[in-house]
N, C-alpha and C positions, 0 to 999 in steps of 0.2 A: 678370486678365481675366474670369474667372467674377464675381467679384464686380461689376464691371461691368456684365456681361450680367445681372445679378441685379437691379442699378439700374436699368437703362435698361428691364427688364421690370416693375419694379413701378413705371411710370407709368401712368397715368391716359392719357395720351393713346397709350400702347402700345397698353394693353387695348384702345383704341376700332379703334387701328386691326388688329388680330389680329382682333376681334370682324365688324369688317364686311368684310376680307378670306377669314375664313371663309364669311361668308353667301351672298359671290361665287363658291367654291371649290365651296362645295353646292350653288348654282344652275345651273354650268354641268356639273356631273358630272349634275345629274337633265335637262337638256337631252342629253347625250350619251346616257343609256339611253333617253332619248324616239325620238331619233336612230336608237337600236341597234333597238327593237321596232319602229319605222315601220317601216323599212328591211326585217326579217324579215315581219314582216307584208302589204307591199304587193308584189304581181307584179313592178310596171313599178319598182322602186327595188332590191330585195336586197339581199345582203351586202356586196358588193361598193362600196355609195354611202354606205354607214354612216360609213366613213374618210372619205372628203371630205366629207360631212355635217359630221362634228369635225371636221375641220379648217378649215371656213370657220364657223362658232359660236365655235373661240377665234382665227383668226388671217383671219378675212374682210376685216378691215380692210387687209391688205396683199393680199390676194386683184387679182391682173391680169389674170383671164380662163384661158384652154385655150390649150394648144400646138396646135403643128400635129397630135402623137398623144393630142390627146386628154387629157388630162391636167390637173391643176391648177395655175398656174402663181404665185408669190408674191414679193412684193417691194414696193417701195414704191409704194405708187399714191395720185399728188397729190389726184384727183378721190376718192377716198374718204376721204382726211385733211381734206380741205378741207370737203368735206360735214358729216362730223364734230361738226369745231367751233364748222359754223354754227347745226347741230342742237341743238349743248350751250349755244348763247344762251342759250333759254326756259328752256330746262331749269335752266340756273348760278343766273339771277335768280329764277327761283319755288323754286326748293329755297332762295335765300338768304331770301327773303320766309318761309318753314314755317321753317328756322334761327332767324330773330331772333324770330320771334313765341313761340315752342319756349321759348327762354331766357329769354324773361321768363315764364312758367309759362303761356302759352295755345296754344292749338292753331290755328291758320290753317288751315282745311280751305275756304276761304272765294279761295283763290288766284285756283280757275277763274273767280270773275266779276269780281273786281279782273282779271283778265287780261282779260278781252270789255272792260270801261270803256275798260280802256286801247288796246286794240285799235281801240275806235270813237272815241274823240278825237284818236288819233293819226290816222287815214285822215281823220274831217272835216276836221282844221290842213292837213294834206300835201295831201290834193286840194283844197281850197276857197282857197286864197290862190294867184291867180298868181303865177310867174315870167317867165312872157315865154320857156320853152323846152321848152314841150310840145306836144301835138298837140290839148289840151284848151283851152291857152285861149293867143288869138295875142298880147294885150298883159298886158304885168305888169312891174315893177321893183322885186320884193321878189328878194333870192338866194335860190340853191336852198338853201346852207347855210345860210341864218338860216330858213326854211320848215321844214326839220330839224331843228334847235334847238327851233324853236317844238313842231312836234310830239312831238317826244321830252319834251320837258316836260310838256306837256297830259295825254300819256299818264302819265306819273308822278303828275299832279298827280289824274288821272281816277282812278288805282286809289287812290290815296291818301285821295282823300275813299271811295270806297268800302269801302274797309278802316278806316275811321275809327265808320264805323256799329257795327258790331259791337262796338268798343271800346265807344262810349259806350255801349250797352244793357250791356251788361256792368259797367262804371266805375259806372255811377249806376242802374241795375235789377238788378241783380248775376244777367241773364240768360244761361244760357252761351252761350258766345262760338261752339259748333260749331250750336248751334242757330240761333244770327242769321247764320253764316256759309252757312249752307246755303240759308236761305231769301234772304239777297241773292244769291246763284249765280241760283237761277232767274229774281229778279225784273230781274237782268243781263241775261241772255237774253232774257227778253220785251222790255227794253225797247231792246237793240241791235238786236233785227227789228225794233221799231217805228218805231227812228232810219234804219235805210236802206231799209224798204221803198217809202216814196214819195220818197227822195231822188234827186237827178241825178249822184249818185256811182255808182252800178247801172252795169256794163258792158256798154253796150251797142252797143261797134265791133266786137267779136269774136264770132260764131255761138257761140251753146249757152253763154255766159258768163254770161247774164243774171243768176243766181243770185248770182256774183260783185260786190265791190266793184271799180275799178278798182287796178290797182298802183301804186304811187305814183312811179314813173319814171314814167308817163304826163302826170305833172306833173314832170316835169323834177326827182323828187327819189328820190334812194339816198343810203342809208351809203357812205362813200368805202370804195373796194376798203386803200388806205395798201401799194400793192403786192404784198401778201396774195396778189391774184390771179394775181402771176408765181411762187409760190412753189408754191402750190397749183392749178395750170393745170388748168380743166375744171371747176371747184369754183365753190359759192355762196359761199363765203367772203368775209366784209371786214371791215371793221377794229370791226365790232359784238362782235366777241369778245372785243378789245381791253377796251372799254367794260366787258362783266359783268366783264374782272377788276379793272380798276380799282374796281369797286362793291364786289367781293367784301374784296376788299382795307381799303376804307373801311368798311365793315359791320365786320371784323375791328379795326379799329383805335378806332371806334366802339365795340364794347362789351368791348373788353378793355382801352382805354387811356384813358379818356373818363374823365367824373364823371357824364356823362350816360347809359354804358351802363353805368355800377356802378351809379347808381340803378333802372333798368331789370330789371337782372337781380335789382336786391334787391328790387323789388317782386313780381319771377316766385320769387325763395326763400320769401319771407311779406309779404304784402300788408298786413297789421295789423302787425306788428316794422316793417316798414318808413316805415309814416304812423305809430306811436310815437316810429321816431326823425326824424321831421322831412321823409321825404321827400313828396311828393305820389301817392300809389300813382293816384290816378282817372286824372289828368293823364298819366302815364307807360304807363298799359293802353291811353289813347286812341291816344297817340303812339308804340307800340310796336305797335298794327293800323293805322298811318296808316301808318308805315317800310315795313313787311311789306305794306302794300298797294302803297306807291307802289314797292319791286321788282317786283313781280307786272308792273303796268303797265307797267315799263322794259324787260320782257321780251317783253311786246307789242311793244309799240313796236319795240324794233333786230330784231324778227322784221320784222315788215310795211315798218320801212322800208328793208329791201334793196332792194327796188325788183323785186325777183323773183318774189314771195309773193302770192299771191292768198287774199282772206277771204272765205268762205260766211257773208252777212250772215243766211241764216234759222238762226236759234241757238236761237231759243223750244225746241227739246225736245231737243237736247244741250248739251255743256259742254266745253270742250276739253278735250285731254285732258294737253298741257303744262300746266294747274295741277294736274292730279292726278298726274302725274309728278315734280312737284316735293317733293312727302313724301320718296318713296324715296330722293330725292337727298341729302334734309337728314338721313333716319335715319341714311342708310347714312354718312356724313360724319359722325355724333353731331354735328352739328348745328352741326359747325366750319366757319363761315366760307370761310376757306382749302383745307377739305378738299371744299366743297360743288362748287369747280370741276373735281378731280378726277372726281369722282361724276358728274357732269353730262358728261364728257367719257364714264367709262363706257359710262353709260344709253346717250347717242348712238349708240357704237360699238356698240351692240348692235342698234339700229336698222339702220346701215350692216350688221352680216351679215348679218342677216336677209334684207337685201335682194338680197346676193348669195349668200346660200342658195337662195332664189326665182330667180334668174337663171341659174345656173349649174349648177340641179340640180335635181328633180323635186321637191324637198322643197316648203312652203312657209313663209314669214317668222313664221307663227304659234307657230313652234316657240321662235322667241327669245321671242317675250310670253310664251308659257309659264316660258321663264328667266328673265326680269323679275319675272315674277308671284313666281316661287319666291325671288328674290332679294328680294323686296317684302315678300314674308311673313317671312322671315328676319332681315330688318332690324329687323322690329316687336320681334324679341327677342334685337337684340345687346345691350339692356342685363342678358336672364338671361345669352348667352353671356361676357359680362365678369363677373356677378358668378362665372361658373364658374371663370372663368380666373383671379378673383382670391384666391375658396377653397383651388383649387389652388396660388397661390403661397401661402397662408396655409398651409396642411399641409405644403409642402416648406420654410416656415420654422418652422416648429413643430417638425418634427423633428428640424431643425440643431439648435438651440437646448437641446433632450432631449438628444441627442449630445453635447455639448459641458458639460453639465452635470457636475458635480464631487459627489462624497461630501462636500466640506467644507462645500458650500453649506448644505447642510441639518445643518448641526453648531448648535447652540445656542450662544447668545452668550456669548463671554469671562464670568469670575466677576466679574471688575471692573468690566462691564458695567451702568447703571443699569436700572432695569426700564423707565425710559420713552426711553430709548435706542433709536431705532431702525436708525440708520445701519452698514450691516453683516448685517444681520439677514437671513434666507432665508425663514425660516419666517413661519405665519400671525400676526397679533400680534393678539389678542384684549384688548377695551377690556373697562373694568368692566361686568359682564353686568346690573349693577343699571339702570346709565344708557341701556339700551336701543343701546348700540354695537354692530355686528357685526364677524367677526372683515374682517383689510382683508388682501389678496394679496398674497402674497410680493413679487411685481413690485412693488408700490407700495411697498412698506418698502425694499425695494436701492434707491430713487430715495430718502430722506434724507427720506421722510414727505411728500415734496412734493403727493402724488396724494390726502393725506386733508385 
């Protein structure tokens, strides 16, 4: 059994996850002493609100409100699971978008304006084609499902070409990819204010909207709830979560079973070993910001088309902030696929306490960004917290290995022994000192000379 447990600890994909469940264990204990000093510190909160402080920062998501004394009451509550995982949408796709870009060796800091593209091509498709079942336009005979099809593509295809820029300044100007990524972010921004501010998409049935684009049920189009909504009663939920994981899924199958994401990630190991052996390294940097772009956009997308979601078209002087929430996701996942939907489901739930921290207690929701932050920062360095973890398994194999060592090993070889005999041997084996040889490790002499 030990031995075992000795196995399953010297993986690679243990370390990743021991590494980023530390970084969550330290973000929420310095969210608790946040907790503990507010609490000391302010009049109107005390000692007293410290305990249910912690205890809706780790278990808010089951959080159902006050008794009748008063009290904190917990157990399953639909409307905040449901909430959850409609939250960890953007979050699943942009974390997968910072993942795949990550693995082939570039850095996608570039999410947030593949997400605005996406965001504004999908709202043009979904509003501007009737259906024939909104209050926007009285004829049409396109369906609502092929209307959402269409948008969900555009948006994919909208982030896609924009995450394709960056590649190619990179690919064929070998200019870094965080520098072009940064500056298409802004020029995103300028130019999605400039696409709806004289458009007739602008909301203008609803008082005080006007900043708003319309929602896209106003055209007769949402993501189908697929039942979700009886499960999760109260909740935004539908069947768009469905969707990142199917993506997340394919992303995973993509570059770990493909020939196309073995090329991918060989051009993220070395760029030049890779176009030596044949591959096309420009072609795969292009197509490896086009992927990473067009999740970004799918993220937009199954956000806005719930049919719930309203967008503040003036963008010119921020940047959302689900693409910049998407790193954490993909560190904190080391940047697996499969573990990005986890992490995405997290980040959310941290969202959801917050908010009933804020509701339920004098606290306010900023206390959880502060545990994001910390978990954020943390993430940046689970790859020293695994090399620690992996020293440490090296020292506690090192010294099996000393233990278990014998006085015969270091005995000198049999007298029948040829001098170029290695097999057997413990000790160091020293080549003719004329010929410039040094002496080679006992280790590689018990392996039969194979190592020289």
């Amino acid at each position: 059994m030990k031995e075992k447990l000795s196995q399953f600890y010297a993986k690679d994909g243990t370390k990743s996850v021991l590494s980023s469940i530390i970084s969550i264990f330290i973000g929420m204990i310095v969210g608790s002493i946040i907790i503990f000093f507010v609490g000391l510190s302010t009049k109107s909160l005390g000692l007293s609100s410290v305990g249910e402080g912690i205890q809706l920062v780790f278990g808010g998501l089951f959080s159902t409100g006050r008794n009748a004394a008063g009290s904190l009451t917990f157990g399953f509550n639909s409307t905040n699971f449901g909430n959850m995982l409609f939250r960890a949408i953007p979050l699943i796709l942009t974390g997968l978008s910072v993942a795949i870009a990550y693995k082939t060796g570039l850095f996608n800091i570039g999410a947030p304006g593949q997400y605005l593209m996406g965001t504004a091509a999908t709202l043009v498709v979904a509003l501007s084609i009737p259906t024939g079942s909104s209050t926007l336009y009285e004829n049409g005979a396109c369906p609502a499902w092929l209307v959402w099809l269409l948008a969900f593509l555009a948006g994919m295809l909208a982030g896609a070409l924009w995450g394709a820029i960056p590649g190619l300044v990179k690919a064929y100007l070998n200019i870094n990819e965080v520098l072009a990524c940064i500056m298409c972010n802004w020029i995103a921004a300028n130019l999605v204010t400039w696409i709806f501010e004289g458009s007739s998409l602008r909301n203008t049935i609803e008082s005080g909207k006007t900043g708003y684009v319309y929602k896209t049920s106003y055209n007769g189009v949402a993501t189908a709830k697929l039942g979700l909504d009886k499960i999760f009663s109260g909740s935004q939920v539908n069947g768009g979560i469905l969707v990142a994981i199917i993506l997340a899924i394919a992303v995973y199958i993509l570059m770990d079973k493909t020939t196309m994401g073995y090329q991918l990630k060989a051009c993220g190991s070395n760029r030049h070993s890779a176009r030596y052996a044949g591959i096309p390294d420009k072609r795969n940097i292009v197509l490896s910001m086009a992927i990473a772009g067009a999740l970004a956009g799918a993220g937009a997308s199954l956000y806005y088309l719930a049919g719930n979601t309203e967008f503040f078209w003036s963008t010119y002087q921020s940047l959302p902030d689900a693409g910049f929430n998407g790193i954490p996701v993909a560190l904190l996942a080391s940047c697996n696929p499969i573990g990005v939907i986890f992490t995405g489901c997290f980040m959310s739930m941290l969202d959801i306490c917050g908010l009933q921290l804020t509701n339920l207690t004098a606290y306010n929701e900023y206390i959880t960004d502060v545990i994001i932050a910390v978990i954020v920062y943390l993430s940046a360095f689970s790859l020293l917290i695994r090399m620690l973890l992996t020293s440490k398994k090296s020292d506690d194999q090192a010294n099996a290995n000393a233990n278990t060592d014998t006085p015969d090993s270091a005995a000198p070889p049999a007298s029948g022994s040829g001098s170029g005999d290695l097999s057997g041997t413990a000790g160091a084996v020293k080549m003719d000192a004329g010929k410039g040889d040094s002496a080679v490790p006992a280790s590689a002499a018990a392996k039969g000379g194979d190592a020289l």
